[in-house]
C-alpha positions in Angstrom: -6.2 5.3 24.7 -5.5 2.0 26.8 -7.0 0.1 23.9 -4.1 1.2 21.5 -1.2 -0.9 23.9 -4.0 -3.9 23.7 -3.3 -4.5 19.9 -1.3 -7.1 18.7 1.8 -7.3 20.9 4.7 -5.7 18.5 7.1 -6.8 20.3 9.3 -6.1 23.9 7.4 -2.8 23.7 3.9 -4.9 23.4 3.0 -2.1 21.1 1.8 -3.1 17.1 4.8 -2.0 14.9 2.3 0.1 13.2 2.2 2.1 16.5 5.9 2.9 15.8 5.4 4.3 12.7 1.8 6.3 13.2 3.8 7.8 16.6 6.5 9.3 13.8 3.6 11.1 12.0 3.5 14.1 14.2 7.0 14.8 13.5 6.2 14.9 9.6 3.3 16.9 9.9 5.2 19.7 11.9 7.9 19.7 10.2 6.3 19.9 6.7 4.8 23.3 8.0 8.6 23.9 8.8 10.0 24.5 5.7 6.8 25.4 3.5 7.7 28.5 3.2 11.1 28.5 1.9 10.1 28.5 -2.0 7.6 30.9 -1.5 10.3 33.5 0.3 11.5 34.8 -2.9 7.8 35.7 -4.2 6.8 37.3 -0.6 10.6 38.9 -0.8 9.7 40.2 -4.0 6.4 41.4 -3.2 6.6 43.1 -0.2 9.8 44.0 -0.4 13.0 42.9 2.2 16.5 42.3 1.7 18.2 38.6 2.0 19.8 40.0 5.6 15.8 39.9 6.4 15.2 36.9 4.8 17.5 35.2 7.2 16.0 37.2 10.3 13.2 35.9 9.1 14.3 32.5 9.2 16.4 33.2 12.4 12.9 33.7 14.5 12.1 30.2 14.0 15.4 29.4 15.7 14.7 31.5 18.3 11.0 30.0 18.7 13.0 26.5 18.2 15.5 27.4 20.8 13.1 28.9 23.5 10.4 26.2 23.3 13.5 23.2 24.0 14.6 25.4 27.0 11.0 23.8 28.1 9.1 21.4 26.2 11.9 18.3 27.1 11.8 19.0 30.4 7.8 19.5 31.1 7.4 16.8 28.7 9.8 13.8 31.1 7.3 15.4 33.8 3.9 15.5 32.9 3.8 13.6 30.0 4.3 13.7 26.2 0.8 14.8 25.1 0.2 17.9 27.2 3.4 19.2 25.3 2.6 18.1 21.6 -1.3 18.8 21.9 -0.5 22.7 22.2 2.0 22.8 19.5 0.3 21.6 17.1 -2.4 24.7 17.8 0.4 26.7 17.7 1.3 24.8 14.0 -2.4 25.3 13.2 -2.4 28.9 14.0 1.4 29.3 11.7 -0.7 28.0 9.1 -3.4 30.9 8.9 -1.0 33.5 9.3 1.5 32.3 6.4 -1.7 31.9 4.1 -2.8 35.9 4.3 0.8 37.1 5.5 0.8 40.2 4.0 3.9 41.8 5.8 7.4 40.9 7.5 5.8 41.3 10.2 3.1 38.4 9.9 6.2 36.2 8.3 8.1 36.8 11.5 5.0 35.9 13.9 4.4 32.5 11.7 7.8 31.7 11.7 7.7 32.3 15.7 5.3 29.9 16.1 6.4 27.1 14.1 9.7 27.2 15.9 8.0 27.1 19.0 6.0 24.0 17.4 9.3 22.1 16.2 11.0 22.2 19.6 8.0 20.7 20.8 8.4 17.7 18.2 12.1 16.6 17.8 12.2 16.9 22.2 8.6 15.5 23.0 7.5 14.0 20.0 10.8 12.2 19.1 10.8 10.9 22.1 7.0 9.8 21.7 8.1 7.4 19.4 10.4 5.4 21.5 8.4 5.3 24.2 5.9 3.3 22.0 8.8 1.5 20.0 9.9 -0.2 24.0 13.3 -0.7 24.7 13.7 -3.7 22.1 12.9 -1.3 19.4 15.3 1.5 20.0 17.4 1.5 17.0 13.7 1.4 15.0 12.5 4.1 16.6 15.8 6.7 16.4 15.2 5.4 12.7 12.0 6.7 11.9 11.8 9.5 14.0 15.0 10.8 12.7 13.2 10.1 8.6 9.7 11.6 10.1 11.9 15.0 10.6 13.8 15.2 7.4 11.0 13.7 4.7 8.6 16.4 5.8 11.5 18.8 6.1 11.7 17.7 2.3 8.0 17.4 1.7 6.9 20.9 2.6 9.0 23.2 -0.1 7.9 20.3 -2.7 4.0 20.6 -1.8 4.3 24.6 -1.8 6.3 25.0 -4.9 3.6 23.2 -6.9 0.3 24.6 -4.7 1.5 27.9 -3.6 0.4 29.3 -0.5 -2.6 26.6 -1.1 -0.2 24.8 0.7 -0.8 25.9 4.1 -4.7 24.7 3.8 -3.2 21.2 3.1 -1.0 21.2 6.1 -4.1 22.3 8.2 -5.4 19.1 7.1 -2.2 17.5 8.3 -1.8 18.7 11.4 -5.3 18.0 12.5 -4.5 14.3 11.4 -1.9 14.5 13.7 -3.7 16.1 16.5 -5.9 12.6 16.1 -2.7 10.3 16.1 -1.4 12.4 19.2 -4.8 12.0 21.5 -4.7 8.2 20.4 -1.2 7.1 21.0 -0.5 4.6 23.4 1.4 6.3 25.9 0.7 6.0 29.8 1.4 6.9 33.0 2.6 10.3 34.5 5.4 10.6 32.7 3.6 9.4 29.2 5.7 6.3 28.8 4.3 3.2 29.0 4.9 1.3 32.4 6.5 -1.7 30.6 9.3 0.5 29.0 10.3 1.9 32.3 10.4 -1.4 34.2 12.1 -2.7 31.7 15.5 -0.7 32.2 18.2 -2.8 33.4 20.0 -2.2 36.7 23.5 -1.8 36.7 25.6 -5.4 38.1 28.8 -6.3 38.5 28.9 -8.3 35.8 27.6 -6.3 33.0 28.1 -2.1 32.7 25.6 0.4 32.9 24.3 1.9 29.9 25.2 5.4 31.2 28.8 4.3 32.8 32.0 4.3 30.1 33.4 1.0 31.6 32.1 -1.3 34.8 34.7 0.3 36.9 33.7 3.8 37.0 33.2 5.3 39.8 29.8 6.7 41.3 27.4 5.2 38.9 23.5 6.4 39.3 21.3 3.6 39.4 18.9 2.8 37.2 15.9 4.1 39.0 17.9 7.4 39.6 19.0 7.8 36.1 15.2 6.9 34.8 13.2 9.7 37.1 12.9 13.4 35.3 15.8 15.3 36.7 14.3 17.8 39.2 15.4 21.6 39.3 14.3 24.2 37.3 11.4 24.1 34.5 13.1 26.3 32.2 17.1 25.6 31.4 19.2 24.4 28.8 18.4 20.9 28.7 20.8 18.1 29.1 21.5 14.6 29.5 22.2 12.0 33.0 25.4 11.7 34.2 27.6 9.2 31.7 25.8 9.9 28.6 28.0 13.4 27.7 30.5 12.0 25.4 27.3 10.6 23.5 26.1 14.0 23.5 29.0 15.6 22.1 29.7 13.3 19.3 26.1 13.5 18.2 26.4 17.7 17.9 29.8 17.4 16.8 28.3 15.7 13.3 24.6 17.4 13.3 25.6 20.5 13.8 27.9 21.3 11.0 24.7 19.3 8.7 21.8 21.0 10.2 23.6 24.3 9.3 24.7 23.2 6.0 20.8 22.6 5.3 20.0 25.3 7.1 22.1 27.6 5.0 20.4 25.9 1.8 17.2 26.3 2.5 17.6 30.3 3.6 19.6 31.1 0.4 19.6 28.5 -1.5 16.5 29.8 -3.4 18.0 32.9 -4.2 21.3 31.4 -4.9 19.2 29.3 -7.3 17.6 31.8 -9.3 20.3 34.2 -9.8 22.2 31.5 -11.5 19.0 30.0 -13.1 17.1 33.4 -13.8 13.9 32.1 -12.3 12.2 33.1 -9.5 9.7 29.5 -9.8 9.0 28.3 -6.1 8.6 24.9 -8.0 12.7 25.1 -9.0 13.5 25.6 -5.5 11.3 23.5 -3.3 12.1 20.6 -5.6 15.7 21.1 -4.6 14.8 21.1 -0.9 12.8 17.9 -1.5 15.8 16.1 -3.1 18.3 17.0 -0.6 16.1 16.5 2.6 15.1 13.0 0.6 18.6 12.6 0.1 19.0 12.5 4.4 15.7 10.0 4.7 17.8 7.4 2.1 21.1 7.9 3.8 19.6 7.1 7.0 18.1 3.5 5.8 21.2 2.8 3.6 23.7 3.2 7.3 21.2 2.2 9.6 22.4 -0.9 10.2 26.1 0.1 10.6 27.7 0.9 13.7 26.7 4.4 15.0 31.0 5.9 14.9 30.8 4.8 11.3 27.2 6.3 11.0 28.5 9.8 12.4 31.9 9.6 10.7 30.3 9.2 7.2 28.2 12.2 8.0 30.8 14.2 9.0 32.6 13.5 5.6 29.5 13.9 3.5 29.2 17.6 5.4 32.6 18.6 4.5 32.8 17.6 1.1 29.3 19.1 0.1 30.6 22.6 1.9 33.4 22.1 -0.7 30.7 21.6 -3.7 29.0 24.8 -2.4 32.4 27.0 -2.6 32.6 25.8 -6.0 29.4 26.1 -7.2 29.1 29.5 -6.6 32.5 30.8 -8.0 31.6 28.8 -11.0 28.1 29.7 -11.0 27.1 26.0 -11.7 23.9 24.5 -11.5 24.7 20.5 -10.8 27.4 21.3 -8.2 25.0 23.8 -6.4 22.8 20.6 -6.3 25.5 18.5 -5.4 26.1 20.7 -2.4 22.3 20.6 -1.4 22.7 16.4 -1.6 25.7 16.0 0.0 24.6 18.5 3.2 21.5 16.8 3.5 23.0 13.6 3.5 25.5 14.8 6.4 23.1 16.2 8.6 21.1 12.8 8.4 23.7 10.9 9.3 24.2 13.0 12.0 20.4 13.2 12.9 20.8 9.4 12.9 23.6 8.9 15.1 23.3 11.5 17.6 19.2 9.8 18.4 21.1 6.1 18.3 23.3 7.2 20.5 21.1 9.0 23.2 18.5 6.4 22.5 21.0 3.7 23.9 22.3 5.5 26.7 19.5 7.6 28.1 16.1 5.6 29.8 12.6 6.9 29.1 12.5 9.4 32.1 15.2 11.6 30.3 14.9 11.1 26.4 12.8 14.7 25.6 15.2 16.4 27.7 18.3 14.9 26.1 16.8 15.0 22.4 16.2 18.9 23.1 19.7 19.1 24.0 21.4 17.3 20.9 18.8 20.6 18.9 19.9 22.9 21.1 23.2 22.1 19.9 22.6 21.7 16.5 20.3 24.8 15.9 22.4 27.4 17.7 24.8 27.5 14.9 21.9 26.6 12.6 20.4 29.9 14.0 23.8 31.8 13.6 26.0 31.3 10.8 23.1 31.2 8.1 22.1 34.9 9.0 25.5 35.8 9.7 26.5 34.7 6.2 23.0 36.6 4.6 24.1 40.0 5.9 27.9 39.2 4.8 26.1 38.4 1.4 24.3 41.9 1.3 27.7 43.8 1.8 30.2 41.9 0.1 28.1 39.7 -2.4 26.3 36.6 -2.4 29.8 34.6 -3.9 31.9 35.8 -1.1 29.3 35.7 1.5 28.4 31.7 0.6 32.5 31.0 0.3 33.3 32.2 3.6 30.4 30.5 5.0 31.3 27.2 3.2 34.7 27.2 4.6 33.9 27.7 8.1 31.7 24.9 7.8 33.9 22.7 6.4 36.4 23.6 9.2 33.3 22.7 11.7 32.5 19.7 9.7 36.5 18.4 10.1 36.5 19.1 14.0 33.1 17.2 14.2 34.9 14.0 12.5 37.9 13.9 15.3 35.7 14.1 18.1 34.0 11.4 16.7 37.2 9.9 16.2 38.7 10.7 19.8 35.8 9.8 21.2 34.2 6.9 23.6 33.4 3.7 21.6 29.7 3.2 21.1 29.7 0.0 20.9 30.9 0.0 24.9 27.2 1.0 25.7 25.2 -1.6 26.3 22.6 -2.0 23.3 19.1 -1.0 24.3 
């Protein structure tokens, strides 16, 4: 493991910038299991027979899984390290695999789903985290980068690969995941907390003449110091996680703008299919994981083409993209039209990775090593509660009053959310008053 940081120095982080992007791979592997299964939903609906208020319960227990295993996985992983957390979920990934490739019943669906929510909290808190740690602090902005793509192109990847292989899909992810078991037991982490002892040195104390990177202005009162705000917070293993004292308004802006786009996708990739096929009259898993792919590739080019613009602008032009593509979606289905449904799929996927992307800047730049699982599980936890709710809310809506009033109401609740989300981006602290990591 040691002889990984001995490559060629990469940088402040003296980690190879080929480290940076292998340490991203676990979060693609994971979350290429996580949306797998969405084309294949209308053939298992179809076959052993549920209703789309099941569909979503279906895809609800992955939220809960999601949910529960961030209640946890940040927090153990600041305190015994980021391997111990990511080694078991991706068992639990491996074992999600089997079940979805002989599921036979909603009741084997619901178990798979289970654990590869369980497996994705472990990722996007541990595992996104993972990646800066071996990025160092002069590779921040890199590393919120290609963690936040890692998460969204296999997002994208998985309904693509299983519309065109079927459930043959799952044996190919098998082969994934075990890749990334290899890249996990490999990466050059260290120490007890799993970050390497150069990155946690390396965290500037606060002085008179320059602010703190968790303080809004030099003046502010009661500031932790550095070596406070870098140790895991103590208290309880299990609770909602959250971020060190200073870093809340960066919090907020970053679930005020991911939020609204995680649900949009959310939304798309739970009824989208079926939205798809009743206005196409196809039930082809290829149809509807291609459209996955293209939206969820849509948020990995959005990312690169902002990334180098300030994060407010970053997570206003998200906000924007969220409301206008909730707009496409009310349209699309009172017009039952193909290219604005698509739109819609685009235009949400673009919104929740400019969220993605400027929610992980900001906490990346604010929050040292010792707390980043613990505050990227509470930017999810944020984002996947109304992820969670309002898609499932909006399937059984769908069941009793139709799929077109079910998606319009659902469309223009998002758009309100999507609206609030820009003008507490607006109101909010300045970014650019936190001292760049």
């Amino acid at each position: 493991m040691a002889s990984g940081v001995r490559e060629a120095d990469g940088g402040e982080g003296g980690v190879a910038t080929r480290w940076v992007w292998t340490a991203a791979w676990p979060v693609t592997a994971v979350f290429v299991l996580s949306n797998a299964a969405t084309p294949l939903y209308v053939r298992w609906q179809r076959e052993i027979g549920f209703s789309k208020g099941t569909l979503t319960v279906i895809f609800a227990c992955y939220i809960v899984g999601l949910l529960g295993s961030l209640l946890v996985s940040g927090v153990v992983s600041d305190r015994v390290g980021r391997k111990p957390v990511l080694l078991p979920a991706l068992g639990l990934a491996l074992a999600a695999c089997a079940i979805f490739a002989s599921a036979s019943s909603v009741a084997a669906l619901l178990v798979a789903r289970l654990f590869s929510g369980i497996a994705v909290g472990a990722v996007v808190s541990a595992g996104m985290a993972a990646v800066t740690d071996v990025a160092g602090p002069g590779r921040r902005r890199l590393a919120a980068l290609l963690a936040s793509c890692a998460m969204v192109f296999g997002a994208g990847l998985g309904p693509l690969l299983a519309g065109v292989l079927g459930e043959g899909v799952f044996a190919l992810e098998a082969v994934l995941l075990v890749a990334a078991v290899l890249v996990v037991v490999r990466m050059p982490l260290r120490g007890s907390s799993g970050v390497p002892t150069r990155s946690v040195r390396s965290v500037p104390a606060p002085s008179a003449s320059a602010p703190s990177a968790s303080a809004p202005s030099a003046s502010a009162p009661s500031v932790p110091s550095a070596s406070a705000r870098s140790a895991p917070a103590s208290g309880a293993w299990v609770r909602i996680p959250a971020v060190p004292r200073g870093s809340g308004g960066e919090l907020l802006m970053g679930i005020a703008v991911f939020a609204p786009g995680i649900t949009a996708t959310s939304f798309v990739l739970s009824l989208g299919p079926s939205l798809l096929s009743g206005l196409l009259d196809t039930t082809s898993p290829v149809v509807a994981g291609a459209m996955a792919f293209v939206m969820f590739l849509t948020a990995t080019g959005a990312q690169f083409a902002v990334q180098r613009l300030d994060r407010r602008t970053i997570l206003l032009a998200g906000a924007v993209s969220t409301t206008i593509g909730m707009g496409a979606l009310i349209a699309a289905v009172r017009a039952s039209s193909v290219p604005l449904l698509v739109a819609a799929a685009l235009l949400a996927g673009a919104g929740q990775g400019m969220g993605q992307l400027g929610g992980l800047s900001l906490l990346n730049s604010s929050v040292p090593p010792g707390r980043l699982a613990e505050a990227n599980a509470a930017l999810n936890v944020g984002g996947y509660v109304p992820a969670g709710v309002l898609p499932v809310t909006a399937g059984y809506l769908s069941d009793a009053v139709g799929l077109t009033a079910g998606a319009t109401v659902f469309g223009a609740v998002l758009m309100a959310l999507a609206l609030v989300g820009g003008l507490v981006v607006l109101t909010g602290p300045a970014p650019g008053q936190r001292k760049e990591a």
